[in-house]
N, C-alpha and C positions, 0 to 999 in steps of 0.2 A: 073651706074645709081645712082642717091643721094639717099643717106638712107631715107630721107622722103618718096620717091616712092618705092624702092626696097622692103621695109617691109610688102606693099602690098600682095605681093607672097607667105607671108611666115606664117606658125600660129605665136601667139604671141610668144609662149614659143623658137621657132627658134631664130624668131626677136631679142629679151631679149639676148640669150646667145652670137647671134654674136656680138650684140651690147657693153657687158662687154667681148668679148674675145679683141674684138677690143680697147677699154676703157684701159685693160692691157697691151697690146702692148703698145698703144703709151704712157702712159705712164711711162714702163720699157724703151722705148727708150730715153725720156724726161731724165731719170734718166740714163741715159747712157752717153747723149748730156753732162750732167750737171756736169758728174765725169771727160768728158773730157775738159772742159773748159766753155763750152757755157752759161751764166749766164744767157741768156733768154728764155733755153729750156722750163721748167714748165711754166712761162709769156705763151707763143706760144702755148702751150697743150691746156693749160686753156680758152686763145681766141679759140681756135680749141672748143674744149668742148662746150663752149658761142654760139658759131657760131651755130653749127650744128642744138643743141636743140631749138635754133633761130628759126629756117627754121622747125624744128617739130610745135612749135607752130604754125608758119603761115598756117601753113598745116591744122592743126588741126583746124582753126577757116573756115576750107570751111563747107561750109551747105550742100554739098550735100555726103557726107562723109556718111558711112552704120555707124549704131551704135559700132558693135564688130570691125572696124579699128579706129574707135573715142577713141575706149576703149585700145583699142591698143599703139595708137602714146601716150593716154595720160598717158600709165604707163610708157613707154621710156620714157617721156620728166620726170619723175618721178624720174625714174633710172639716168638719164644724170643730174640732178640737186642734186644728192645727191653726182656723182661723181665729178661734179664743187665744191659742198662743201669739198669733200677730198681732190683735188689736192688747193684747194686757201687755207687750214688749213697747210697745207705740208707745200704751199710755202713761208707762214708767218711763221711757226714756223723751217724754214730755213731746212727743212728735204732733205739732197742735197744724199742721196744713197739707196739703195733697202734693205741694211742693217743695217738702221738705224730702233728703235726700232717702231716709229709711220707709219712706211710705213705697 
């Protein structure tokens, strides 16, 4: 089920957590992709990232939405544009390993 509807099910503070367990993953695997070769792993995270919180917004502008899931999707889309800002900082300032000091 896409995150925009799965979150439904779940209180916020569930939502949130799986959302940043998820967040780290993929982007320890991005950083995994990128130590093996793949120069566009981070590029692809970072559209993934775009995308997703995309499809929250849309979400979020239905009218018939209960106020506490409005309040909800709008602190994810919150969470996911702070982590769009970490991985696009990363991947300007060329941070290509999990063991580099800015990660």
């Amino acid at each position: 089920m896409p995150r925009e509807f799965w979150l439904e099910g779940y209180n916020a503070q569930i939502a949130l957590l799986t959302t940043q367990i998820v967040w780290t993953e993929e982007t320890m695997a991005a950083f995994e992709e990128l130590e093996s070769g793949a120069e566009s792993a981070m590029k692809e995270n970072l559209d993934l990232i775009r995308k997703r919180f995309g499809k929250l917004i849309e979400r979020v502008r239905d009218l018939d939405l209960s106020v506490e899931l409005r309040v909800k999707i709008i602190t994810i889309i919150t969470v996911d544009v702070h982590a769009r800002d970490i991985v696009e900082e990363m991947r300007k300032a060329g941070v290509a390993s999990t063991n580099e000091f800015n990660w």
